[in-house]
N, C-alpha and C positions, 0 to 999 in steps of 0.2 A: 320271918322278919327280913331277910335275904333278899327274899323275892319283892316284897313291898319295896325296898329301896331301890331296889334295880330297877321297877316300874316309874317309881319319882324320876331316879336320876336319866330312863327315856321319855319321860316327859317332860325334864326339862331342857334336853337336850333338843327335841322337837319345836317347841316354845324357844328355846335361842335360835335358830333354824327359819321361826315367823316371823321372831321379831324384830331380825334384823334384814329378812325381806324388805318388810312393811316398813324401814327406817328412813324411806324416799317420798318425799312431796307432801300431801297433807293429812298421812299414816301416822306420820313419826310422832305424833304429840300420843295419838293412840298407842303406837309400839312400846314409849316408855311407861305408858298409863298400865298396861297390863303388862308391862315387865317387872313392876314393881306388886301389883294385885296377884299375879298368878304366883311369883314367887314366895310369897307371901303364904299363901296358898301351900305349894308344895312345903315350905316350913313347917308351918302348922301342922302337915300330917307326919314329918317328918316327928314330931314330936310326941306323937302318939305312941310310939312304940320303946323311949327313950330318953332319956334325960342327961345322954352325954351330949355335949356341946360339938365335937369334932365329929360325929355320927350323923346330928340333926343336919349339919351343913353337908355333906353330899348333897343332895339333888343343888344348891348353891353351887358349888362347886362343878357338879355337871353342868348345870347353865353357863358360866364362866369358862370352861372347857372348851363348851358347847358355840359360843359366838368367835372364841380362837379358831376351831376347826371350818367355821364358815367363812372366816375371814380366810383363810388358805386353802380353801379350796373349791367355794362357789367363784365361779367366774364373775367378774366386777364387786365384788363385794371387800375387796384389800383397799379399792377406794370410798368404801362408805362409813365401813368402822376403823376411823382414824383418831387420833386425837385432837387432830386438827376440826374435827366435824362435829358441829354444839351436840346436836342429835344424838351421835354415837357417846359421846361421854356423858352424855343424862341419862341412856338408856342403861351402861355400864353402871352407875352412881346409882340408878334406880332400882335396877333389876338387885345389886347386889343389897342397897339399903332393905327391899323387901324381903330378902331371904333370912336377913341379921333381924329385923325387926321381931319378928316373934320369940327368937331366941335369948335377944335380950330381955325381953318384956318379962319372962318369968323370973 
């Protein structure tokens, strides 16, 4: 079950990594589209092995991590995910609403 998690939480950590690439010019509607679908996603399986609430959110929590660490340390990218930048707070709002969505839903 260890290792199952460990794989979500690098894949979402990879997935914040694309999606906040892809968050410049005519990506970005795309980047929150599937920050919210993959997360979703990685929920879901997350679920599979669990029914504690604080367990299922890692790989959330990896992604969330996951776009901090890009933001400090891809070059140009402290200017894209800002708060000041519609794109980056839909993607954060999205990405996060998809990771909680399944967990609420049971």
């Amino acid at each position: 079950m260890i290792h199952a998690y460990l794989w979500l939480a690098g894949f979402a950590l990879l997935a914040a990594l694309l999606q906040a690439v892809y968050l410049e010019g005519w990506r970005a509607p795309v980047a929150v589209a599937a920050a919210a679908a993959f997360n979703s996603v990685l929920s879901r399986a997350a679920c599979l092995w669990t029914h504690t609430t604080a367990v299922t959110l890692i790989p959330t929590a990896a992604w969330v991590a996951g776009l901090w660490l890009v933001a400090a340390t891809v070059p140009g990218m402290a200017e894209v995910l800002v708060p000041g930048n519609p794109w980056a707070v839909a993607l954060v709002v999205a990405g996060i609403a998809g990771g909680v969505w399944p967990i609420a839903r049971r």
